[in-house]
N, C-alpha and C positions, 0 to 999 in steps of 0.2 A: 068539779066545782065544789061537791061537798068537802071532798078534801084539803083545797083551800083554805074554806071556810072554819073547818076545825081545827087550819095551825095557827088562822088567827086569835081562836079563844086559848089557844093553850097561854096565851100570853095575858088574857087578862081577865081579873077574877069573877069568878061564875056566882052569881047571883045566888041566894036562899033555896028560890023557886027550882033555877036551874040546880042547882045540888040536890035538893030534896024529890025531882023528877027520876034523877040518877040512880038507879041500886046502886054502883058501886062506883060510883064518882073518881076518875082519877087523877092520880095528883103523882106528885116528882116521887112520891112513897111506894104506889102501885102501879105506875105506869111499864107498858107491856117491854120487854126486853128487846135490844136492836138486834137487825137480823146477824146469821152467823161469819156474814163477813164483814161485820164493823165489830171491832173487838179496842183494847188498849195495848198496843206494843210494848210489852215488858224483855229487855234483853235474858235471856237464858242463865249468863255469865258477866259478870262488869269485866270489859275488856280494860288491857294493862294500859299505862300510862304510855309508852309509847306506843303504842298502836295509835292512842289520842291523840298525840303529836305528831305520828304521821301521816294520819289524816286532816289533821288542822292544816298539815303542810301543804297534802298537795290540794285543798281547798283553797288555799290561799294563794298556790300557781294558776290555776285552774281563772281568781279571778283575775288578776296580775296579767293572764295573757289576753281575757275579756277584754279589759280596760286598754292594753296595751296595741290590740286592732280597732278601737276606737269606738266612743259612745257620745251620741248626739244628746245633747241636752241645751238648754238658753243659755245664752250667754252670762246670765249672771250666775249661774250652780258652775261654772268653767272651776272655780277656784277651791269649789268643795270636792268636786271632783279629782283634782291636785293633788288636793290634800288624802283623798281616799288613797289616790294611787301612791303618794311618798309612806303611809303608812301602812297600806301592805305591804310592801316592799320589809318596812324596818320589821314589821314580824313576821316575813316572810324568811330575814334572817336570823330572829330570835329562836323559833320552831329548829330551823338547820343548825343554830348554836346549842341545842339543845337533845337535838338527836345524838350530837357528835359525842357531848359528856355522854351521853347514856352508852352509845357506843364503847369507850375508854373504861367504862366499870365492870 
């Protein structure tokens, strides 16, 4: 419970009293470091340009075949949905028009 209770103050600001009670009061400046499996994913190497587009591709199959076994939603998103699925499709072909120039150089 006490822990609770302390992620609700981290949100809002600590009084005079309550800072001045604190030796070392902390703030977004000194607060303690996350443990060693929460980190920031930084890639090693920027991967090339087609590797991007190949994987935009088969993300784009991936949802193409979602959509394509079928997704319940109300009746009135039917047409946003439509619309989702005619425009993966066209960059679904843009991605393969573009492998294929990369291919040809």
């Amino acid at each position: 419970m006490n822990y609770l209770k302390s992620m609700d103050d981290k949100y809002r600001p600590r009084s005079f009293e309550e800072m001045a009670a604190d030796r070392v009061p902390t703030s977004l400046l000194n607060e303690p470091l996350p443990p060693d499996n929460v980190g920031v994913i930084v890639p090693a190497q920027a991967r090339s340009l087609h590797a991007i587009i190949a994987q935009s591709l088969a993300d784009i199959e991936s949802l193409i075949g979602r959509l394509e076994t079928g997704v319940r939603v109300a009746d009135s998103q039917r047409p946003v949905i439509r619309e989702l699925y005619v425009q993966t499709r066209r960059q679904r072909d843009v991605l393969a028009a573009a492998l294929r120039l990369e291919e040809l150089e």
